[in-house]
C-alpha positions in Angstrom: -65.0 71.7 16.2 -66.7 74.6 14.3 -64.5 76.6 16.1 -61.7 75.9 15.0 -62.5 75.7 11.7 -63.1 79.2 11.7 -60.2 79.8 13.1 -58.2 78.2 10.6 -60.3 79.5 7.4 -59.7 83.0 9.5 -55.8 82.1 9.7 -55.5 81.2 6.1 -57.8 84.8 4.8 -55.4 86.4 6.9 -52.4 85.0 4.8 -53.5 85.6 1.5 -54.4 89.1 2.4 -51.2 89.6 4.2 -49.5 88.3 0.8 -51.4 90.2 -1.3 -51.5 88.2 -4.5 -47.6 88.3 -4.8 -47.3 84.8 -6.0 -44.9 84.1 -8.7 -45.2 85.3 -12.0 -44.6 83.4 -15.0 -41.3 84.8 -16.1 -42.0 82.6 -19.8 -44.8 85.0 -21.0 -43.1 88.4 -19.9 -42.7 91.2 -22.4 -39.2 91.2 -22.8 -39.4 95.1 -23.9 -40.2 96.1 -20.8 -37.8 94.1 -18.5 -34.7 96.7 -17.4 -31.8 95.8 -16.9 -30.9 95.7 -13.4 -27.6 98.2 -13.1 -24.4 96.9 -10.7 -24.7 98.7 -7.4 -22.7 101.8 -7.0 -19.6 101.6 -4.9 -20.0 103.5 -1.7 -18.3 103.3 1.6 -19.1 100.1 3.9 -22.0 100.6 5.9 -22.4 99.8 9.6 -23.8 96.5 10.3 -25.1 98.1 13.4 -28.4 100.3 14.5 -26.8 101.9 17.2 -28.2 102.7 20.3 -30.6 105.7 20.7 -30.1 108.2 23.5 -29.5 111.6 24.1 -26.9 113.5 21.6 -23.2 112.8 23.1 -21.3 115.9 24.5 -18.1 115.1 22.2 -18.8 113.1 18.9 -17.8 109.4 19.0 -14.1 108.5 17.9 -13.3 106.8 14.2 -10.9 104.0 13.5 -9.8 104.1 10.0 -9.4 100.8 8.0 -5.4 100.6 8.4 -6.5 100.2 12.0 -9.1 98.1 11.7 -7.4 95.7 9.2 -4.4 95.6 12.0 -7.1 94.6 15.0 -8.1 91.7 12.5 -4.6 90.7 12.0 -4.3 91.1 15.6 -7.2 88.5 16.5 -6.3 86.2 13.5 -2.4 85.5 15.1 -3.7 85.2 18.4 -5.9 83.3 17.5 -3.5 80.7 15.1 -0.9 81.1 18.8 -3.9 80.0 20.8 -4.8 77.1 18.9 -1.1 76.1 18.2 -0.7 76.3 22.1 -4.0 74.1 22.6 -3.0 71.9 19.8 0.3 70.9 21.6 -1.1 70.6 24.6 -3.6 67.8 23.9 -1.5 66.0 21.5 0.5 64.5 24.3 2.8 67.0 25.5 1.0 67.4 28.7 2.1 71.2 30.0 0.3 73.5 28.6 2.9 75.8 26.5 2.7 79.1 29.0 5.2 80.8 26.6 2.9 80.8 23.4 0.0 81.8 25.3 1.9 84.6 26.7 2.6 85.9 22.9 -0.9 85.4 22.2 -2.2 87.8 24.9 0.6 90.4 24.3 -0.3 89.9 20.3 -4.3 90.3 21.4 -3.7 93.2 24.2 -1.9 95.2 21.1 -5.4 94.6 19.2 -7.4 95.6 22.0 -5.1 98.6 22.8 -6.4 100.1 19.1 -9.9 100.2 20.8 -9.2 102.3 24.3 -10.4 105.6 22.6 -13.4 103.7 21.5 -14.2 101.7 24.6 -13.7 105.0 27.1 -16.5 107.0 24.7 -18.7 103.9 25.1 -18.3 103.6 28.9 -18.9 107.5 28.7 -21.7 107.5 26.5 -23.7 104.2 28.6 -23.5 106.1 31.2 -24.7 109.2 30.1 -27.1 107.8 27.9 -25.9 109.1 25.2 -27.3 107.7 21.6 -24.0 106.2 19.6 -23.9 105.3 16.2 -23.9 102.1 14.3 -19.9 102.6 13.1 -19.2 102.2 17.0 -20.9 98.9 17.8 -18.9 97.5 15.2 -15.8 98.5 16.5 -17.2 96.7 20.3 -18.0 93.9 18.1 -14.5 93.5 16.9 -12.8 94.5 20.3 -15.2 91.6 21.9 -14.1 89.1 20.0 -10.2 90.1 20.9 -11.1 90.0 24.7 -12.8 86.3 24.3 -9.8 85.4 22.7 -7.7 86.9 25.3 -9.9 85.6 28.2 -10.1 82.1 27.3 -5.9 82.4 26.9 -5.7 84.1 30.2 -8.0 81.5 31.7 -5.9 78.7 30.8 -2.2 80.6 31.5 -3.7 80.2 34.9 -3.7 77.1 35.1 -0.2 75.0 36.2 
């Protein structure tokens, strides 16, 4: 029993000094003087959402997309994916057969969008099995071309079916 206690007097010490007195400050009694005014971010080109993966440096530097491509893979997975839920839609509203021709368009529509990522996909096989380090800007791109081959999969998976 007095062992725990000390435990949690030592768990609760450990928080305060891990905070380190930042509790809230009363905002009513600052000096308004010295407040700044925060200024708007500058615009600067989007930044990965990725860290990358660390490695040796690659033989040949890793391939860019620029947005007009990127921006067409989006419009890419966004009509598949309206032709894949229009085909799905149909299917379980009654209709039975599943529509073979509309999930036909929507792989052909998500193979073009996955077809913008071959020079990016080839440097990744290349560079996992190299171990070569790759940057942020490319595991966005995999991101993007992943969820066009889910998309494409599932279709695929259901096409199958008769």
């Amino acid at each position: 029993m007095i062992l725990a206690g000390l435990v949690l007097v030592g768990i609760i010490v450990m928080a305060v000094i891990a905070l380190g007195g930042k509790g809230k400050k009363d905002e009513g009694t600052a000096d308004p003087q010295n407040q700044t005014a925060k200024a708007p971010p500058a615009k600067t080109a989007p930044k990965s959402r990725s860290r990358g993966r660390a490695g040796k440096k690659p033989d040949r530097p890793a391939p860019r997309l620029d947005a007009a491509q990127l921006a067409q893979a989006r419009a890419y997975l966004k009509e598949g994916k309206a032709l894949y839920n229009d085909a799905i839609r149909s299917w379980k509203s009654g209709a039975g057969a599943i529509d073979h021709e509309a999930l036909q368009e929507c792989k052909a529509v998500l193979e073009k969008g996955r077809s913008i990522f071959d020079e990016v996909t080839e440097w990744d096989e290349e560079a996992t099995m190299e171990d070569w380090e790759a940057p942020g800007y490319v595991q966005d791109y995999l991101s993007l071309w992943q969820k066009l081959t889910k998309v494409f999969a599932k279709a695929h998976k259901i096409s199958r079916s008769k």
